[in-house]
C-alpha positions in Angstrom: 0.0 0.0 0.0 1.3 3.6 -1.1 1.7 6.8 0.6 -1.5 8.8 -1.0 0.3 12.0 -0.5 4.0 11.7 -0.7 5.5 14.6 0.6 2.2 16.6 2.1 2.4 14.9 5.6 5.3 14.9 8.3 4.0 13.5 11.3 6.7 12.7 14.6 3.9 10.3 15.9 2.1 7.4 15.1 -0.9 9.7 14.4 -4.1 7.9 14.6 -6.1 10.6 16.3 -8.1 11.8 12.8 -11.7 11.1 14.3 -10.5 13.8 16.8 -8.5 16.4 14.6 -7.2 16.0 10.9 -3.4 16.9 10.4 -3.0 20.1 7.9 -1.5 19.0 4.3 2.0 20.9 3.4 -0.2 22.7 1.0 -2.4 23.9 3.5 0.4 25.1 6.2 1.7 26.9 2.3 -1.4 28.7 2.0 -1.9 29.8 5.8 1.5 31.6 5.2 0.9 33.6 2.2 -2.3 34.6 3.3 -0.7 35.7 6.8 2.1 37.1 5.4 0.2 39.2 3.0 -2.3 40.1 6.1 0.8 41.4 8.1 1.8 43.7 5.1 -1.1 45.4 5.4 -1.9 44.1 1.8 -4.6 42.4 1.6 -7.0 41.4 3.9 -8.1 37.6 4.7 -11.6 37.6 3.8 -12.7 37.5 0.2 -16.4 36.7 -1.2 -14.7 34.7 -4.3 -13.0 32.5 -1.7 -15.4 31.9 0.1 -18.1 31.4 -2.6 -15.4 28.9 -4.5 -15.5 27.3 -1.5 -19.0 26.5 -0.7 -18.6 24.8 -4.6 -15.8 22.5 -3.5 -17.6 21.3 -0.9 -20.7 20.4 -3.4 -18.3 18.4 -4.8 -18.4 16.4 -1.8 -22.4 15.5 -2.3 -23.1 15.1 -6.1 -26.1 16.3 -6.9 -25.6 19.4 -4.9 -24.3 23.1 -6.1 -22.6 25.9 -4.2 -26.2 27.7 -4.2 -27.1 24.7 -2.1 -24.3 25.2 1.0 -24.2 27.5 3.7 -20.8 28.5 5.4 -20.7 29.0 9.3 -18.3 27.6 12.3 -19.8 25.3 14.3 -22.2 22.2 13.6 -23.8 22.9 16.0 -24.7 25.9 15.3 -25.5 25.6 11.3 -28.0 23.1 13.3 -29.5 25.6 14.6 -31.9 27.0 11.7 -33.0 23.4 11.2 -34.3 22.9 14.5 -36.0 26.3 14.7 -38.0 25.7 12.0 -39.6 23.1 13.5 -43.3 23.3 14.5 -43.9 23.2 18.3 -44.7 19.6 19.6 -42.7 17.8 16.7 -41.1 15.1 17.3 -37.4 14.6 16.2 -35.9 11.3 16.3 -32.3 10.7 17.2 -29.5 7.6 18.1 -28.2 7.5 21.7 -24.7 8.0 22.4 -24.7 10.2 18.7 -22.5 13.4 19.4 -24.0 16.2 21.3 -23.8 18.5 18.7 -26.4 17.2 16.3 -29.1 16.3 19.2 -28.3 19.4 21.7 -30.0 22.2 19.6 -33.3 20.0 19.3 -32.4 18.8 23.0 -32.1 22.4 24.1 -35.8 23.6 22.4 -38.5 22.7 25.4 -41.1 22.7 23.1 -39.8 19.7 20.8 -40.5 16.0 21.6 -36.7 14.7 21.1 -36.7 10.7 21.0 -33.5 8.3 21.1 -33.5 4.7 20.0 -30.7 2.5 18.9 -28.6 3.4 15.9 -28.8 0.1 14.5 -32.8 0.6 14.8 -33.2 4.0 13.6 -34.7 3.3 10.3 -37.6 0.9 11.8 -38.3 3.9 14.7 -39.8 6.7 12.4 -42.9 7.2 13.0 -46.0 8.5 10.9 -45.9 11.5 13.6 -42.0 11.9 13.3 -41.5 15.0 11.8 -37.1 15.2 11.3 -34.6 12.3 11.9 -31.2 13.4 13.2 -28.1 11.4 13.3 -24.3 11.1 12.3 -23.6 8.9 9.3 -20.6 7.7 10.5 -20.6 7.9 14.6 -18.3 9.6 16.5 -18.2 7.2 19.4 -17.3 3.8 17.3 -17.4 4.6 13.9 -20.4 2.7 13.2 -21.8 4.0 9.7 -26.0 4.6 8.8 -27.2 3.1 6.3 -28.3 6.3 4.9 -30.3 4.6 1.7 -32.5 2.5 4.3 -33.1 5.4 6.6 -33.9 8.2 3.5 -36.4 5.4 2.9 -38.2 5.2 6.1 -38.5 8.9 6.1 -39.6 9.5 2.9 -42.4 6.9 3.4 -43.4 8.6 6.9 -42.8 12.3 4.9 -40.5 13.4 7.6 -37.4 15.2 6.7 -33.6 13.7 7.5 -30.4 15.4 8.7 -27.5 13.9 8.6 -23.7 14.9 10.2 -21.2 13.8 7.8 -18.4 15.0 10.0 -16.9 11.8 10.4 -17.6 9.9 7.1 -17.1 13.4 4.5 -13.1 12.5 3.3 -13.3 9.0 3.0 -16.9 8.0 2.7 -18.8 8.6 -0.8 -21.7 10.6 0.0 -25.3 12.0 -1.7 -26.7 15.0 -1.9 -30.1 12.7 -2.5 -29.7 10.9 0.7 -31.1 13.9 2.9 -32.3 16.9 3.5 -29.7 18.4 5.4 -26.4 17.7 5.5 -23.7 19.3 8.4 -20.8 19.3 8.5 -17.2 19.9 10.7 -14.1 20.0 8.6 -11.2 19.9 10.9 -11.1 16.3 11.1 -11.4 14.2 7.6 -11.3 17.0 5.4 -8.1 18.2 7.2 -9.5 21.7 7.4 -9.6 24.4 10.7 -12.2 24.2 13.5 -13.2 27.6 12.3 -15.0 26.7 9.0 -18.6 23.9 8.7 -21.3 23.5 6.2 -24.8 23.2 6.1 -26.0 21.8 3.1 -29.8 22.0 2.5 -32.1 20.4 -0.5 -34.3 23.1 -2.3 -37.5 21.3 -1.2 -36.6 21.4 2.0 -35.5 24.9 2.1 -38.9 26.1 3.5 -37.8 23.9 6.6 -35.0 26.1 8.2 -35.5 29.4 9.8 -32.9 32.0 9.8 -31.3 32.2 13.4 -30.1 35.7 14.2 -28.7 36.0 10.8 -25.6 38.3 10.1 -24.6 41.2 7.6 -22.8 38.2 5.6 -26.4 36.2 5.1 -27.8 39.5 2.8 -28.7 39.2 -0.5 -26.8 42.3 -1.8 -24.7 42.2 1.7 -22.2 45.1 0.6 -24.9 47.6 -0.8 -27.1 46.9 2.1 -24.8 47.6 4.5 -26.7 50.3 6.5 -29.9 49.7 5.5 -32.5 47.2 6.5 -31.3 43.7 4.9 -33.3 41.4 2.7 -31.6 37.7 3.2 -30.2 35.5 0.3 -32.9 33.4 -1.3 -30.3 30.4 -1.1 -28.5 28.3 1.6 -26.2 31.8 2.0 -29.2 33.3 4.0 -27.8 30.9 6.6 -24.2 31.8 6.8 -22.1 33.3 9.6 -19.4 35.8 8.9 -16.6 33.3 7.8 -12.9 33.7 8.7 -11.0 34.3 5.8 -8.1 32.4 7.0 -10.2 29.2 7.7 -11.5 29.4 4.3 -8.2 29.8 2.5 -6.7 26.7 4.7 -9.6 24.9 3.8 -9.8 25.2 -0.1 -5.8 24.1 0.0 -6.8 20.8 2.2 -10.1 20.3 -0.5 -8.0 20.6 -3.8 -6.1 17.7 -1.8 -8.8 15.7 -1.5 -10.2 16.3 -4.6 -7.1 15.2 -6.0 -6.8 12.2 -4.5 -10.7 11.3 -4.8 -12.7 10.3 -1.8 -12.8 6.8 -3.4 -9.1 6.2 -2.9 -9.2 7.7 0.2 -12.0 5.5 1.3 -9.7 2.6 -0.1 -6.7 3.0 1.7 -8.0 4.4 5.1 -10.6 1.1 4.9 -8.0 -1.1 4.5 -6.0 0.2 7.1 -8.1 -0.2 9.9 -8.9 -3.8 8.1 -5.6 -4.8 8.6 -5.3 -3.4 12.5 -9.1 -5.2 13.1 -7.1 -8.7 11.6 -4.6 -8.1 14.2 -6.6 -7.2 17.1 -8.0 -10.3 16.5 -4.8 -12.4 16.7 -4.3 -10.4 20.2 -7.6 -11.6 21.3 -9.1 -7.8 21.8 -12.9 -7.3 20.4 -13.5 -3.8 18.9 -16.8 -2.9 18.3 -17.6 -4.5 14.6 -17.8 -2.2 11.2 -15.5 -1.2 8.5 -15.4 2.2 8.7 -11.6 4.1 9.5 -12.7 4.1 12.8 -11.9 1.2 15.4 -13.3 1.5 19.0 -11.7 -1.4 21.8 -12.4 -1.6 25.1 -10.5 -0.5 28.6 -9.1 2.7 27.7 -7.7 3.4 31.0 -5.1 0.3 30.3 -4.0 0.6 27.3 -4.1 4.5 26.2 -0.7 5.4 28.9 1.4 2.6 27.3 0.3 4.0 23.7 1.1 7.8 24.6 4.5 6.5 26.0 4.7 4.8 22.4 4.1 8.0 20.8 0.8 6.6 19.1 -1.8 9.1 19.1 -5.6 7.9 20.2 -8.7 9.3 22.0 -10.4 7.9 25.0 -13.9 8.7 24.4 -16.4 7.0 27.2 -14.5 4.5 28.6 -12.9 3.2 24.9 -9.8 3.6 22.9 -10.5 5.1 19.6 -8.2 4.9 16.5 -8.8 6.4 13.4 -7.1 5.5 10.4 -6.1 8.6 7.0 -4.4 9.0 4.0 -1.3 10.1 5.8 -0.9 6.4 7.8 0.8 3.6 6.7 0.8 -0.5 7.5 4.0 0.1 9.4 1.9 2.4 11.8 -0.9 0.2 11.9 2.0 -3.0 12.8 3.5 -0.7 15.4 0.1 0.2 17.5 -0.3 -3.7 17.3 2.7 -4.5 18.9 2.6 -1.7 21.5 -1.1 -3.1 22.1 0.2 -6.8 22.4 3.2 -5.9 24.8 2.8 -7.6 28.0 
């Protein structure tokens, strides 16, 4: 198995932290010091409406089907959640996995007048309900890695007619997605995309764009945002009206780390992280440790507390996340890294 990116990545670790926090291309690092260098020379500054709007195109990419029209910009998932869940009717019920991330259920969590419902992942599809009125839910989950089966659950909603949100923070990078497959679609790009923290997307479906509700917008959600400056604003009639001011530098760090992935194609990517964390599941087995099954990049195993001190000592980067050991598997990884957490893992 090849290096995908000779050249773009020089890790000092065993870095198998991605699920947490993607590591920044050469390219990228490149592009964060012209644009700081010009900033500093009082030349130009970072934020740019071409950027940005070039941007929200390259992430279409990412959801065929979908155009730049389609994508809002903002900085948190959580947030860009937001409009979805206000536009909800009071008393509708919204239908979410437990143990999903907090930032897809805690804006419908945090609404008093919404009946919020958690199952099972593995049963979500076979939950909705004729009186469901939105299913939320990470495609690939940030816990385990365990990926929806986002054809069997667009099914179940469609036939009850309730819309479908789906986080593609974990799965967007290495997963092939559709724009098709929901209504919504959110977004973090600091991890698989190997982007900043500062920079998410919201993507939203035009027959669902009825659904969302502006929430507090911005001068940068506008239609004509620089000639309405001072005057009352009408909002975008696209997915801009739900953008937040973006930071320029974000953005520019961003489109370097997309043109990578582009480059590469998601279906590689998918490829070789896959086979990665194939090949470390093959030898967890020979060590007699269990992770939690799937064949997504991610690979959860129990007792955290044991085995994450002898890894950090290895220099093999990992998250405890409630009570496991997560390890996530990128294009920047190689079998020698996988072998080596394996025989750190197996040392008595």
């Amino acid at each position: 198995m090849k290096v995908l990116a000779p050249g773009e990545f020089e890790p000092e670790t065993t870095y198998l932290n991605t699920a947490a926090y993607g590591l920044p291309p050469a390219r990228t690092r490149a592009a964060l010091d012209a644009v700081l260098a010009d900033w500093a020379a009082g030349r130009r500054t970072p934020m740019s409406d071409e950027n940005v709007d070039r941007l929200r195109s390259s992430f279409a990419r990412l959801l065929p089907g979908a155009t730049g029209a389609d994508v809002a910009v903002g900085n948190s998932v959580g947030a860009l959640i937001g409009p979805v869940a206000a536009g909800l009717p009071a008393g509708a019920e919204v239908l979410v996995a437990e143990h999903d991330f907090a930032s897809v259920t805690n804006p419908f969590r945090n609404r008093a007048d919404l009946r919020l419902r958690a199952v099972a992942l593995d049963r979500l599809a076979e939950q909705v309900r004729p009186d469901t009125a939105l299913v939320a839910v990470s495609l690939a989950q940030s816990l385990d890695g365990r990926v929806v089966d986002a054809a069997r659950l667009r099914a179940a909603t469609r036939a009850h007619d309730a819309l479908l949100l789906l986080d593609a923070t974990q799965a967007a990078g290495w997963l092939p997605l559709r724009f098709a497959d929901a209504d919504f679609w959110v977004c973090a790009t600091y991890k698989w995309l190997l982007g900043p923290r500062s920079v998410s997307f919201l993507a939203i479906a035009p027959q669902a764009a009825h659904a969302a509700r502006p929430v507090s917008p911005g001068w940068y959600a506008a239609a004509d945002r620089w000639a309405e400056l001072y005057v009352p604003q009408r909002l975008a009639d696209t997915a801009r009206r739900h953008d937040s001011t973006p930071d320029g530098v974000g953005v520019t760090m961003l489109q370097s780390s997309l043109d990578l992935i582009h480059d590469l194609t998601v279906d590689a990517i998918g490829a070789h992280d896959r086979a990665l964390a194939q090949r470390f599941r093959a030898g967890l087995a020979d060590l007699g440790i269990s992770p939690v099954p799937g064949d997504a990049p991610i690979v959860t195993i129990p007792d955290a507390d044991t085995r994450a001190e002898r890894l950090a000592a290895a220099e093999i980067i990992t998250a405890a996340r409630n009570g496991m050991l997560r390890f996530s598997f990128h294009l920047y990884n190689t079998p020698a890294q996988v072998d080596h957490a394996l025989k750190v893992l197996g040392h008595r």
